[in-house]
C-alpha positions in Angstrom: -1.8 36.3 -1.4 1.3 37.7 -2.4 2.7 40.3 0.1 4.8 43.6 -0.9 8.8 42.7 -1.9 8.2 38.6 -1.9 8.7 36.2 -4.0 6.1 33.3 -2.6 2.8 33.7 -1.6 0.9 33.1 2.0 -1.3 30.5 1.8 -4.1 31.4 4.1 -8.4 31.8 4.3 -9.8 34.9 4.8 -11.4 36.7 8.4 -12.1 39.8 7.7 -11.4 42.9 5.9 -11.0 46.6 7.6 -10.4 49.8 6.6 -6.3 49.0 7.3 -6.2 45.7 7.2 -6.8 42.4 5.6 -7.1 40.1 8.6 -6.5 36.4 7.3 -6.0 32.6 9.5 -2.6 31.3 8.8 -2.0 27.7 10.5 -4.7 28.6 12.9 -3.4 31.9 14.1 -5.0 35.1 13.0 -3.1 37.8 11.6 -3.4 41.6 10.2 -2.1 42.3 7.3 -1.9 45.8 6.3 -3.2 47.1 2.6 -0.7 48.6 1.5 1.3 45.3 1.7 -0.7 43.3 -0.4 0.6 43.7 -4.3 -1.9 40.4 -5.2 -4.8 38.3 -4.0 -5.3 34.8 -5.8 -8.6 32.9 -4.2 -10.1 29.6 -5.5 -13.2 29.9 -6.2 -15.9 26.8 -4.7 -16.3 23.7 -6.6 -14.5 20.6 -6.3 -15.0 18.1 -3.5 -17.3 14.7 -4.2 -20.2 14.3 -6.2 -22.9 11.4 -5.3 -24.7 9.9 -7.8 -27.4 7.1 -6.9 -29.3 5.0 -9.0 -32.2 3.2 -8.5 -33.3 -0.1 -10.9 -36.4 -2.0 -11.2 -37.1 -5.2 -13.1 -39.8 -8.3 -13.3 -39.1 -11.6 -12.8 -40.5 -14.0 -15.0 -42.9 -14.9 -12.1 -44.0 -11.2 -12.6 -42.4 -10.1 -9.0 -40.7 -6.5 -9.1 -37.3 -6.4 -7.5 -35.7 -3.1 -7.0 -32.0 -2.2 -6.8 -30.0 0.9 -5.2 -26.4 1.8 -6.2 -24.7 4.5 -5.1 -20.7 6.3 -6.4 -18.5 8.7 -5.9 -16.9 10.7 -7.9 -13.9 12.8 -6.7 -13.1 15.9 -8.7 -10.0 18.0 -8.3 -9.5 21.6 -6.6 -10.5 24.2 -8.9 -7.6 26.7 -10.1 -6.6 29.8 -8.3 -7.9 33.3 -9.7 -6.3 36.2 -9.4 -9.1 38.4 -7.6 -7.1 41.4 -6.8 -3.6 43.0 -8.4 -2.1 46.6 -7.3 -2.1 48.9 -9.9 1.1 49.9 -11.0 2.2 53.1 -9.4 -0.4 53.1 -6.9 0.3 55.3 -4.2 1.6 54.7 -0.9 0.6 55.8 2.3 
């Protein structure tokens, strides 16, 4: 989120949202931010995180006996991109 008359953005996750305010967890400390001081809003969107992917072989001996063998990976795939989600319109009005 990218607040009114700065140049870096807050990193935060989202509470709640009120008719004033956008209320948001920074560091684990809640804290209102009022609308009119929000010129964007970038969120990720879900994704990302680990995948599991088991698999599960079976084969004869030559004595005709079935043996069966589990594997199980990982994969690890990155954080998806930030999207911007909300941008003040140019000449919006202030209150």
């Amino acid at each position: 989120m990218y607040k009114k008359g700065t140049a870096q953005p807050v990193s935060a996750q989202m509470d709640e949202l009120t008719e004033e305010n956008l209320v948001v967890i920074v560091k684990k400390t809640q804290t209102a931010i009022p609308k009119d001081q929000i010129d964007r809003i970038d969120a990720r969107p879900p994704g990302g995180g680990a995948t599991k992917e088991t698999t599960t072989k079976q084969t004869v001996d030559a004595d005709g006996k079935e043996n069966t063998s589990t594997s199980t990976g990982y994969s690890f795939g990155g954080k998806p991109n930030f999207e911007t989600i909300y941008r003040r319109p140019p000449g919006a009005p202030k209150k």
